[in-house]
TORLOMI-783224 format. One record per residue: residue number from 1; residue in three letters; y, x, z of N, C-alpha, C in turn. Coordinates in Angstrom, 3 decimals. Last residue first. Layout:
REM TORLOMI-783224
+-----+-----+----------+----------+----------+----------+----------+----------+----------+----------+----------+
:   k :   r :      n_y :      n_x :      n_z :     ca_y :     ca_x :     ca_z :      c_y :      c_x :      c_z :
+-----+-----+----------+----------+----------+----------+----------+----------+----------+----------+----------+
: NUM : ala :        Y :        X :        Z :        Y :        X :        Z :        Y :        X :        Z :
...
+-----+-----+----------+----------+----------+----------+----------+----------+----------+----------+----------+
***
This chain:
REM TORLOMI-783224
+-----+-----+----------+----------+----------+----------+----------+----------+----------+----------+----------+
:   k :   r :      n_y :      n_x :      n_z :     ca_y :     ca_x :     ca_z :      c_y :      c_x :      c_z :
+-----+-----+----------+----------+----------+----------+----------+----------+----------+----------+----------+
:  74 : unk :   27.515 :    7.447 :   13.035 :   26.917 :    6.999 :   11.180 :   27.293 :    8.090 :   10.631 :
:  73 : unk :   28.539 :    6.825 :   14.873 :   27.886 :    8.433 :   14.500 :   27.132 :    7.875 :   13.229 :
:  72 : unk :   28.935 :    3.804 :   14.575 :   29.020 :    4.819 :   15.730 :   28.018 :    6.105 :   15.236 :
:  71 : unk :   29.932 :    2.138 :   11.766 :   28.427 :    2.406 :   12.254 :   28.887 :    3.875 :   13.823 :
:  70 : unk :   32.127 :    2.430 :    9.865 :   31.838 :    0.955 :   10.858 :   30.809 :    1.201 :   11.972 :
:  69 : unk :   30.101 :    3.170 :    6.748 :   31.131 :    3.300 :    7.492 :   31.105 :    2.176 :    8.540 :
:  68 : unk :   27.578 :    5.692 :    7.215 :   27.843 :    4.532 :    6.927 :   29.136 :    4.160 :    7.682 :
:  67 : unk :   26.843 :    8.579 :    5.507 :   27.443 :    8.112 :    7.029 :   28.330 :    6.518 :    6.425 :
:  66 : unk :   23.949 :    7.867 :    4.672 :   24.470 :    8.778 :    5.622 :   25.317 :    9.041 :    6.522 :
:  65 : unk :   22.111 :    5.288 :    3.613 :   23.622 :    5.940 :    3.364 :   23.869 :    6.917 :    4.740 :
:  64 : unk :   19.006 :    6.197 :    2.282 :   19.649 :    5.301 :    3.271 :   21.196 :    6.270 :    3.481 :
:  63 : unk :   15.456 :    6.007 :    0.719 :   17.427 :    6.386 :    1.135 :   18.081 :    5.707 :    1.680 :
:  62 : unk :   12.535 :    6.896 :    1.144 :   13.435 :    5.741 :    1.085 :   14.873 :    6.548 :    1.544 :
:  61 : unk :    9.920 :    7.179 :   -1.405 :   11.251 :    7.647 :   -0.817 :   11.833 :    6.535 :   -0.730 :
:  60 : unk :    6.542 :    7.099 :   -0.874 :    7.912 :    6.400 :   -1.005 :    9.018 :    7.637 :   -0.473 :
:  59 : unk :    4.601 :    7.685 :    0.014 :    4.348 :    8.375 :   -1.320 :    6.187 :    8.294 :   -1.456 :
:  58 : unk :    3.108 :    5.826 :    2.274 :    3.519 :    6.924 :    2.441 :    4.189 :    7.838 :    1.067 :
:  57 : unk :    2.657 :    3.589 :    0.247 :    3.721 :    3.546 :    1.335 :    4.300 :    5.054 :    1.291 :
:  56 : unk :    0.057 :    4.812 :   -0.738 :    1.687 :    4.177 :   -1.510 :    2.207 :    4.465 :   -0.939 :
:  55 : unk :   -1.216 :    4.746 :    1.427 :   -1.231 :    6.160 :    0.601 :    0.060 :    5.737 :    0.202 :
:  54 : unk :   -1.641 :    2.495 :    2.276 :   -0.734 :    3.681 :    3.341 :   -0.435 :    4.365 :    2.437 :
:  53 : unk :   -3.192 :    1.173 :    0.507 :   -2.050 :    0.646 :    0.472 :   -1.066 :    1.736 :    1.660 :
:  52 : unk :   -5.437 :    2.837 :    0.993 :   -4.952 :    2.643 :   -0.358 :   -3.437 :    2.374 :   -0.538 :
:  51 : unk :   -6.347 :    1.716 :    3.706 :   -6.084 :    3.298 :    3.366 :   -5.065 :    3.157 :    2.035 :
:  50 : unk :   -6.706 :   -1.116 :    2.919 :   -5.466 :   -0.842 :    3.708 :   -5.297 :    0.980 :    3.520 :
:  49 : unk :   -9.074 :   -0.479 :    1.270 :   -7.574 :   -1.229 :    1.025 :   -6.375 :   -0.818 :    1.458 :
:  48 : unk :  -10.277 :    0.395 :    3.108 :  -10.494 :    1.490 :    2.105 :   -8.672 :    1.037 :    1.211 :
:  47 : unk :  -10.929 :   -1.261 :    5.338 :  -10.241 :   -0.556 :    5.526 :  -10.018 :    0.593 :    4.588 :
:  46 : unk :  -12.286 :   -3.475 :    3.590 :  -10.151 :   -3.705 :    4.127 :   -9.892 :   -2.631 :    4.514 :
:  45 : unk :  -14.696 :   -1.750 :    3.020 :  -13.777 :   -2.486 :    2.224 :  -12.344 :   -2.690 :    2.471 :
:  44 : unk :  -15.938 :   -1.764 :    5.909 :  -15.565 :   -0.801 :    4.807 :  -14.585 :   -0.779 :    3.477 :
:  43 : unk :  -15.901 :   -4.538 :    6.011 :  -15.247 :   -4.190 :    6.668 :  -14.765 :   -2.641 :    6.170 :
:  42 : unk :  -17.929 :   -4.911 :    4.401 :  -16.765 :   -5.599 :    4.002 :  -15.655 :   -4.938 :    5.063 :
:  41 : unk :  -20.028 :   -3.739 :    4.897 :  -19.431 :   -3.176 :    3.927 :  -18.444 :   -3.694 :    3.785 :
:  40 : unk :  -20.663 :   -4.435 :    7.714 :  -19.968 :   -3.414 :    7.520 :  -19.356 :   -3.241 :    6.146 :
:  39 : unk :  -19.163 :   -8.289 :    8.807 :  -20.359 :   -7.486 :    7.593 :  -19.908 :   -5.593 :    7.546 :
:  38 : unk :  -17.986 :   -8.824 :   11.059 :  -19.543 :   -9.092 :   11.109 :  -20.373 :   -7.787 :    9.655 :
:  37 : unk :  -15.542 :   -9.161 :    9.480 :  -15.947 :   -7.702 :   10.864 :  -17.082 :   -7.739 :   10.844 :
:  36 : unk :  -15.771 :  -11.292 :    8.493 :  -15.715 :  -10.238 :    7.755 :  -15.945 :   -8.795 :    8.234 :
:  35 : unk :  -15.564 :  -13.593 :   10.005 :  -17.125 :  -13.150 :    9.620 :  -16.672 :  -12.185 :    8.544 :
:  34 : unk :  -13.782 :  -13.774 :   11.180 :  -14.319 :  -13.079 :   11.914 :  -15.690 :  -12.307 :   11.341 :
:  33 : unk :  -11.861 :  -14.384 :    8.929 :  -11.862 :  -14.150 :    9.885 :  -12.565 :  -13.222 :   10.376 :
:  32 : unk :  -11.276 :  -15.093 :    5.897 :  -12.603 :  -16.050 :    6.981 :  -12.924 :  -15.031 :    7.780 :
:  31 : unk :   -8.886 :  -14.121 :    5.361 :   -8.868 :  -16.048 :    6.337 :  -10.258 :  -15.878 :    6.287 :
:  30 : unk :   -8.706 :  -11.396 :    4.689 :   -8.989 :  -12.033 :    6.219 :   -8.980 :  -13.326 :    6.070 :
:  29 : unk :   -9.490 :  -11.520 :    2.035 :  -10.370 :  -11.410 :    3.114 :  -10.106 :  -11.278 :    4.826 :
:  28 : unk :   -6.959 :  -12.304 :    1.201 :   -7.896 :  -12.866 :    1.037 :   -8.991 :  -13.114 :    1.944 :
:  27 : unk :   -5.298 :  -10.020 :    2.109 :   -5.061 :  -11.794 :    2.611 :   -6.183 :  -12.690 :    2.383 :
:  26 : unk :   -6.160 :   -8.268 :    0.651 :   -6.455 :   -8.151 :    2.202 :   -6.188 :   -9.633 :    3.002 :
:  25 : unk :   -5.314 :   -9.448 :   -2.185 :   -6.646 :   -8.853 :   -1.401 :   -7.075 :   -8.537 :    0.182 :
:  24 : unk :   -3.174 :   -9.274 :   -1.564 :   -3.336 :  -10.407 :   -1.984 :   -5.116 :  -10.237 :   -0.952 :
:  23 : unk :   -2.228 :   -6.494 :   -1.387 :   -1.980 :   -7.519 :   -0.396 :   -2.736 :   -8.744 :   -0.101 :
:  22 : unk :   -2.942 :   -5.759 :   -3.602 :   -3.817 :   -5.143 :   -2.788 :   -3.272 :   -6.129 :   -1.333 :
:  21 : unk :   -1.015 :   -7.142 :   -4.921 :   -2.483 :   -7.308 :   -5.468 :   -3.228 :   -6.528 :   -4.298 :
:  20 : unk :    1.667 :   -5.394 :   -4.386 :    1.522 :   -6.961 :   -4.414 :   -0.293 :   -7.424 :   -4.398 :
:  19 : unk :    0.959 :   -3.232 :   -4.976 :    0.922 :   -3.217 :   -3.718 :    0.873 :   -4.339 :   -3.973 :
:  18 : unk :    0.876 :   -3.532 :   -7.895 :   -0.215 :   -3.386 :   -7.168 :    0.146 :   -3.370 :   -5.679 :
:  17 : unk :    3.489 :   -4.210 :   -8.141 :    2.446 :   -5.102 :   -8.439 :    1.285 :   -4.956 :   -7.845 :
:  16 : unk :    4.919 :   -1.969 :   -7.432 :    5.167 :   -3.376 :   -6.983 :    3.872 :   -4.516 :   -6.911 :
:  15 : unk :    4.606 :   -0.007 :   -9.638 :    3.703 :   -0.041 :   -8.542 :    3.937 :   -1.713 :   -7.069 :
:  14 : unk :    5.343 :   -1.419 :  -11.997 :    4.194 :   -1.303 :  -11.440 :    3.690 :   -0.865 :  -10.071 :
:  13 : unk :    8.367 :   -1.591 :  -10.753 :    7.637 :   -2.702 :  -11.011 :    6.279 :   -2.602 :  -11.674 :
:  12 : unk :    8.804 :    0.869 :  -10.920 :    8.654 :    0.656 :   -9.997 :    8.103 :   -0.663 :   -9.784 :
:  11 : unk :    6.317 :    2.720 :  -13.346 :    7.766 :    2.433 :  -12.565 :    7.682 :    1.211 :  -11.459 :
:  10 : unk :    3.718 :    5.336 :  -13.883 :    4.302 :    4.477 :  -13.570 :    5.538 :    3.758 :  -13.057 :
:   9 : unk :    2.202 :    7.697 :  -14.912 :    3.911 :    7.369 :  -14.847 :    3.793 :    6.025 :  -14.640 :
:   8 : unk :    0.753 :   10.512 :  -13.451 :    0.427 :    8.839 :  -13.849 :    2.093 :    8.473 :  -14.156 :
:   7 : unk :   -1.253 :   13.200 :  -12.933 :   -0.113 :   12.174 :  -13.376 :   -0.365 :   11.421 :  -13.663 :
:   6 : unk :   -3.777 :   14.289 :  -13.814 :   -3.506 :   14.056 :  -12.600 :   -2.072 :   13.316 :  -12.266 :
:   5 : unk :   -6.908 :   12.988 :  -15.116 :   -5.405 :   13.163 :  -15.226 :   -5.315 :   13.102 :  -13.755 :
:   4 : unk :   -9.868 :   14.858 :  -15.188 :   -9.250 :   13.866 :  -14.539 :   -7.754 :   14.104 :  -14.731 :
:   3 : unk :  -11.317 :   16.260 :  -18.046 :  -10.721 :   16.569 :  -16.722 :  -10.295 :   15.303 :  -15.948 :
:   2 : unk :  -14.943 :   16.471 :  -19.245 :  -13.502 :   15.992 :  -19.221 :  -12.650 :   16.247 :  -17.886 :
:   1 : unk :  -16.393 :   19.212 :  -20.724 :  -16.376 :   18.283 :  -19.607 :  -14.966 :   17.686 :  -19.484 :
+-----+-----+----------+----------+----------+----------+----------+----------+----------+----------+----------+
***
C-alpha cells in the first residue's frame, strides 16, 4: 500500500506562488458576490480556500529585530 509523503521541500518562491493563486481564487469568486453565499458548495469552497490559505500563514516564521535601535524598550 503506498504511503503519503509527509515532507515537501519547497522555497519560498513556491510557496509565494501558491498563496499568490489561492488569492487569485478567492478574488475570483467573490466579484459575483452574493450569488456565491446563495450556492453551499461554493461557499464550502472559499471557506476550504481561505482554511488552506490560514494553514500557510499560520506555518510562517516571522522575525523581527529585538532590540531595535531608536525604538523605547526595543
Amino acid at each position: 500500500m503506498p504511503r503519503y509523503q509527509k515532507q515537501f521541500n519547497l522555497d519560498i518562491a513556491d510557496i509565494d506562488l501558491i498563496e499568490r493563486a489561492l488569492r487569485g481564487e478567492i478574488a475570483r469568486h467573490s466579484v459575483r458576490g452574493n450569488a456565491v453565499l446563495a450556492e453551499p458548495e461554493r461557499r464550502e469552497q472559499m471557506r476550504a480556500l481561505n482554511a488552506l490559505l490560514g494553514k500557510i500563514h499560520n506555518q510562517k516564521i516571522f522575525y523581527a529585530q529585538v532590540k531595535a535601535p531608536g525604538v523605547p524598550a526595543g
